[in-house]
C-alpha positions as CSV (number, residue, x, y, z in Angstrom):
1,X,-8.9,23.1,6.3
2,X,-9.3,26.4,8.3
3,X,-8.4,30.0,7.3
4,X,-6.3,31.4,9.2
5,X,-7.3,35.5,10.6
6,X,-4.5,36.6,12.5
7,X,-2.4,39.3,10.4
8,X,-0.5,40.5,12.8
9,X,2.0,38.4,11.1
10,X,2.1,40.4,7.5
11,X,2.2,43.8,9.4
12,X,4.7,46.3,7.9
13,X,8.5,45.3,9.1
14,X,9.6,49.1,9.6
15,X,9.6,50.9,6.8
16,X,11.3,48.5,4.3
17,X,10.1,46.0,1.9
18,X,11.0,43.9,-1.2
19,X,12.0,46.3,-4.1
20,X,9.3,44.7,-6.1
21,X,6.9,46.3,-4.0
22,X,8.3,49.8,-4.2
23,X,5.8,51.6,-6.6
24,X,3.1,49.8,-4.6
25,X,0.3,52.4,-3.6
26,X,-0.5,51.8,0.2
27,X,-4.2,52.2,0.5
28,X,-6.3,50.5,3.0
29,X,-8.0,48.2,0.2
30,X,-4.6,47.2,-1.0
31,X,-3.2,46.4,2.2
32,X,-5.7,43.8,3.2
33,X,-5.8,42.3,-0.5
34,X,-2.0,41.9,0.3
35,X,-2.4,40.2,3.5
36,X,-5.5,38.3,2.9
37,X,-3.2,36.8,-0.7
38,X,0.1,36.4,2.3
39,X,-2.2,34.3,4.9
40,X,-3.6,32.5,1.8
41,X,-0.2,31.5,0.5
42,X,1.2,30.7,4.1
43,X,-1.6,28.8,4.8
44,X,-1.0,26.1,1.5
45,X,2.7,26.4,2.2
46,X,2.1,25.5,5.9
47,X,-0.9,22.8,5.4
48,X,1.4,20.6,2.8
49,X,4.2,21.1,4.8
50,X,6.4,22.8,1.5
51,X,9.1,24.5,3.4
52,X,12.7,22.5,4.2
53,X,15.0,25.5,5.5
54,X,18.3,25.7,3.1
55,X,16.3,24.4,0.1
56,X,16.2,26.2,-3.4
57,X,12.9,26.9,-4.8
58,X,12.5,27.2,-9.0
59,X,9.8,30.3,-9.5
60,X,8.6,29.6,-12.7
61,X,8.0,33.2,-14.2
62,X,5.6,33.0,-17.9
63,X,5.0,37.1,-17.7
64,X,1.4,36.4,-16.5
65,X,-0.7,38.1,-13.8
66,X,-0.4,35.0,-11.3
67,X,3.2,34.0,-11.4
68,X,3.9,37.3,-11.0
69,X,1.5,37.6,-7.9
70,X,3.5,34.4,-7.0
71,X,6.8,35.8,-7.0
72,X,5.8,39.0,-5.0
73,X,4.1,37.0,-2.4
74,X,7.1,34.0,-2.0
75,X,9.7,37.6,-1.7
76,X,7.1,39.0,0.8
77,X,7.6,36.1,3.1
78,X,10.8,35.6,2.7
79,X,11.7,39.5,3.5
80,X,9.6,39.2,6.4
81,X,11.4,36.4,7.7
82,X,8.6,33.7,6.5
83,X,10.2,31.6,4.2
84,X,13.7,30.1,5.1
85,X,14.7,29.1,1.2
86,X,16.1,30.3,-1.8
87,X,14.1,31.5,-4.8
88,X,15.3,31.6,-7.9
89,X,12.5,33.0,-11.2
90,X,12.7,31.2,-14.4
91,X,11.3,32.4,-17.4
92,X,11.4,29.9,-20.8
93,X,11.0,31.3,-23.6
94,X,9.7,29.1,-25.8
95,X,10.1,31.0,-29.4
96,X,6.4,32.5,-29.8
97,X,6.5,35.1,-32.5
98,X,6.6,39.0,-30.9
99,X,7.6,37.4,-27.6
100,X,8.8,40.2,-25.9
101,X,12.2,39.2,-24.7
102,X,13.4,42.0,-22.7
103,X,10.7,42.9,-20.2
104,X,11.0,40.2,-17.4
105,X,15.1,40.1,-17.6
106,X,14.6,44.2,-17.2
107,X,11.4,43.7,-14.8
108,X,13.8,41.4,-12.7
109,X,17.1,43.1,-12.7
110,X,15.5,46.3,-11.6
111,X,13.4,44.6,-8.5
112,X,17.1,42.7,-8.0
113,X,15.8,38.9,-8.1
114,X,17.7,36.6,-8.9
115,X,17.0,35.2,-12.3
116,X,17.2,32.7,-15.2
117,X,16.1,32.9,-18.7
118,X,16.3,30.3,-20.7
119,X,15.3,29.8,-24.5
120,X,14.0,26.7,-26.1
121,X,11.9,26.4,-29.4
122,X,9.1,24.7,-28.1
123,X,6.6,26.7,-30.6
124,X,8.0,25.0,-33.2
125,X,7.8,21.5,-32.1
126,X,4.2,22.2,-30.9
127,X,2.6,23.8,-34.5
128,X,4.0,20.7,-36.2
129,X,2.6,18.2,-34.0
130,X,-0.8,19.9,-33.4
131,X,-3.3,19.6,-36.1
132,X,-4.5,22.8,-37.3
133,X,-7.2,24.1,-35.8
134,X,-6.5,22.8,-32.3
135,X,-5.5,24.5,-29.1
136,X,-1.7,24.5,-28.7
137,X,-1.4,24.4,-24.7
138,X,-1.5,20.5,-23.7
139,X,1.5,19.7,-25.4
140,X,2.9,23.1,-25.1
141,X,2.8,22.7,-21.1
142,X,4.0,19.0,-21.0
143,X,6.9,20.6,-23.1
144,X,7.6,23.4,-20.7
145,X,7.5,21.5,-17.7
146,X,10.1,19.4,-18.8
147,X,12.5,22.1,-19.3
148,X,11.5,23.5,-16.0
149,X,12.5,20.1,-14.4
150,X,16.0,20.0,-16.2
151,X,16.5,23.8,-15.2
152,X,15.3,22.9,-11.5
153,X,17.7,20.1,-11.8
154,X,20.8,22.5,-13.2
155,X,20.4,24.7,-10.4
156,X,20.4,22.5,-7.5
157,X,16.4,23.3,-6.4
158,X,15.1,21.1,-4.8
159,X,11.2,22.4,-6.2
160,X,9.1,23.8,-9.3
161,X,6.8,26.6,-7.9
162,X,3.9,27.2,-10.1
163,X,1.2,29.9,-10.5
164,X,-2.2,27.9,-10.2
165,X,-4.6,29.7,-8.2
166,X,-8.2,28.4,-6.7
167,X,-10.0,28.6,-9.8
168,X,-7.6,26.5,-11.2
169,X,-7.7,23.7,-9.2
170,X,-11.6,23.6,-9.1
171,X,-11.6,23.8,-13.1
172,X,-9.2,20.9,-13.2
173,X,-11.5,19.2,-10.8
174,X,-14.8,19.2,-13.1
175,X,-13.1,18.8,-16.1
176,X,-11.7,15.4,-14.2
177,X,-15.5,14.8,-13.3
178,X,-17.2,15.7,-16.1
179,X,-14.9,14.5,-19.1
180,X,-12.3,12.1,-17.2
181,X,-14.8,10.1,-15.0
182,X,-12.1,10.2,-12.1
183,X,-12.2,12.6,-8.9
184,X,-8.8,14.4,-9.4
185,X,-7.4,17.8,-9.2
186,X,-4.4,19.4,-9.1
187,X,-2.4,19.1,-5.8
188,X,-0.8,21.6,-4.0
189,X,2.5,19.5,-3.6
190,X,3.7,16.3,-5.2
191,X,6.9,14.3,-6.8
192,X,7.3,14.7,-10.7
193,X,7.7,11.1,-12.2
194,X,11.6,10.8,-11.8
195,X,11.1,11.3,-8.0
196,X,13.6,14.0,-7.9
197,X,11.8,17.8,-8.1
198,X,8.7,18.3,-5.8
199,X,6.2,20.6,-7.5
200,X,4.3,23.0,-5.6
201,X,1.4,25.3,-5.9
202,X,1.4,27.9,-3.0
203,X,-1.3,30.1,-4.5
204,X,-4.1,27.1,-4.3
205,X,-6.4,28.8,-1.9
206,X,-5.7,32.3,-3.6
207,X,-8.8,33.2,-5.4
208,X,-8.5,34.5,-9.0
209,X,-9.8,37.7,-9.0
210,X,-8.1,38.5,-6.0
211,X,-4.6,37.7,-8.0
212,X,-6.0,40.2,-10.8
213,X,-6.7,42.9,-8.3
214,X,-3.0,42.5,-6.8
215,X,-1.4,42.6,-10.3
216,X,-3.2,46.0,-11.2
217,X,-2.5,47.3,-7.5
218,X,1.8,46.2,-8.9
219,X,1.3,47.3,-11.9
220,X,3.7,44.3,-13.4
221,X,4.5,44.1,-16.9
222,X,2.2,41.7,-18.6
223,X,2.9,39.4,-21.5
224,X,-0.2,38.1,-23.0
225,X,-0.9,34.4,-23.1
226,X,-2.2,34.4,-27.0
227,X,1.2,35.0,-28.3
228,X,0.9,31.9,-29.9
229,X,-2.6,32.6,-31.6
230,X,-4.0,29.4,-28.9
231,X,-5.8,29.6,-26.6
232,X,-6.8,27.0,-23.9
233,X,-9.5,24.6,-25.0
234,X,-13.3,25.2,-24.9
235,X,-13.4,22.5,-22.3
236,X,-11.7,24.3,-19.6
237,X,-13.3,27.8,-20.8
238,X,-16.6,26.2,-19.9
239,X,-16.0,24.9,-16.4
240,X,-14.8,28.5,-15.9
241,X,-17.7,29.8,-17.3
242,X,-19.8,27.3,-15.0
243,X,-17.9,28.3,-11.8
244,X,-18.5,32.2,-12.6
245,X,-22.2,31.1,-12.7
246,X,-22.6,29.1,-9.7
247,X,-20.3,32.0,-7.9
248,X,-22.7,34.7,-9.1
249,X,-25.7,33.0,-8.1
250,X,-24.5,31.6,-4.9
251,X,-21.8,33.6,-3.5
252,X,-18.7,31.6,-1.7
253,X,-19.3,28.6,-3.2
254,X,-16.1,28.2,-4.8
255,X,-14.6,28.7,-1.0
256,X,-17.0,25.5,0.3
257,X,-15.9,23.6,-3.3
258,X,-12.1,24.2,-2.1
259,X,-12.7,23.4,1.4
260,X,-14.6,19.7,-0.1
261,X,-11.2,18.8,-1.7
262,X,-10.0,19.0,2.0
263,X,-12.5,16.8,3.4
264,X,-13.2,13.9,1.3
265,X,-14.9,10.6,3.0
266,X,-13.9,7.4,1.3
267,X,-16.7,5.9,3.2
268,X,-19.1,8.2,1.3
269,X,-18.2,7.4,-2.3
270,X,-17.9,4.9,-4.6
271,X,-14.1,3.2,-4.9
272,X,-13.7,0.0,-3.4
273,X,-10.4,0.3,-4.0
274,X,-10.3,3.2,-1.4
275,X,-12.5,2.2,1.0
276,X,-13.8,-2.1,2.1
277,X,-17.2,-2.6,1.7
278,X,-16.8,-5.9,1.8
279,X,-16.0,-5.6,5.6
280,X,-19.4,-3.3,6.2
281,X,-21.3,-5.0,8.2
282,X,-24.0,-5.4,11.2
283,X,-22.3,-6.5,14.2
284,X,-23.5,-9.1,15.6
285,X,-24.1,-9.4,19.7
């Protein structure tokens, strides 16, 4: 996996853009976040070979900073001439008190993009199944993603586009390591079960803080994730925690971590099922 540098690319087309990028303040510092996020993105969609021209792409939209970011940087593309598909933002809303219903419908009607909203008490399902006390996010994700497949399915896309950013993927990695005792992550494209929505995370070599920086610089309306009163587990916090560390102390580290998950040698580890150590051998002359 290499970077790419060339902007030339994600240089201003005239003096248009996306409406979503209309109250945007064009400094120099925001203008490279903005193309360093674009080349990031294009790079992921590019390397796992996302894009079929014609196809219809599901955004799914939860009012947080990165599907936000995601949404902005898929239009981006696609107004420069980047990204031959259709989009199309979803936002569930599944029933968490003092939701607030009416910013992304607004948000989204005033940057013109096409849009779904769809309701489904999901909150109550998941406080009657979750023991008190406990984190309500595993089963309330396994819950939304299955809406987001029936949706995807209802309007004829052919993908579910999700948020998940570097820090993401390398948090789902050591939780896998440390508490799952498998090497596993999440991938930037794949199948759901019923083999008929492909699932893909564009935003996997965009770094976190670099997301946080782009939704300040947009200014987008955001809903906080702690509706709910849940959080996501202590597990997960302390990989992030962990990662913050080793960043801190050794700077670009998580860059190299991302870059490993690119660049694995079967050879070099431990599953015979991946690699035949049986046939290892000294040749013989």
């Amino acid at each position: 996996m290499t970077l790419h540098t060339d902007t030339a690319e994600f240089e201003d087309v005239g003096a248009g853009c996306h409406p979503i990028f209309r109250t945007l303040e064009s400094t120099v510092s925001v203008n490279k976040l903005r193309k360093r996020l674009l080349r990031h993105t294009r790079q992921a969609i590019d390397d796992y070979a996302m894009i079929r021209s014609g196809e219809r792409w599901l955004v799914a939209l939860s009012g947080g900073k990165d599907s936000y970011g995601l949404l902005a940087l898929l239009l981006d593309l696609k107004w420069r001439g980047l990204l031959p598909v259709e989009l199309l933002a979803c936002n569930l809303d599944q029933g968490q008190p003092h939701f607030p219903k009416t910013v992304l419908p607004e948000f989204l009607a005033a940057c013109g993009v096409e849009h779904r909203i769809e309701y489904r008490d999901t909150y109550s399902i998941v406080t009657d199944k979750v023991p008190e006390g406990n984190t309500y996010c595993a089963l309330c994700s396994r819950l939304r993603r299955g809406h987001l497949y029936r949706i995807a399915r209802e309007e004829g896309c052919a993908a579910l586009v999700l948020g998940h950013h570097r820090e993401d993927i390398l948090e789902t990695f050591f939780l896998n390591l440390f508490h799952g005792g498998r090497l596993a992550a999440m991938p930037p494209k794949l199948v759901n079960d019923e083999g008929d929505v492909k699932v893909f995370r564009p935003l996997a070599f965009c770094a976190e803080g670099d997301m946080q920086k782009f939704s300040d610089a947009m200014k987008f309306p955001i809903i906080p994730c702690d509706l709910c009163g849940s959080q996501d587990g202590l597990q997960r916090n302390a990989m992030k925690a962990m990662l913050d560390d080793i960043e801190r102390r050794m700077p670009g580290r998580k860059d190299t971590m991302i870059r490993a998950l690119a660049n694995v040698r079967p050879s070099h580890l431990l599953d015979t099922k991946l690699f035949d150590f049986a046939a290892v051998g000294i040749s013989e002359t």
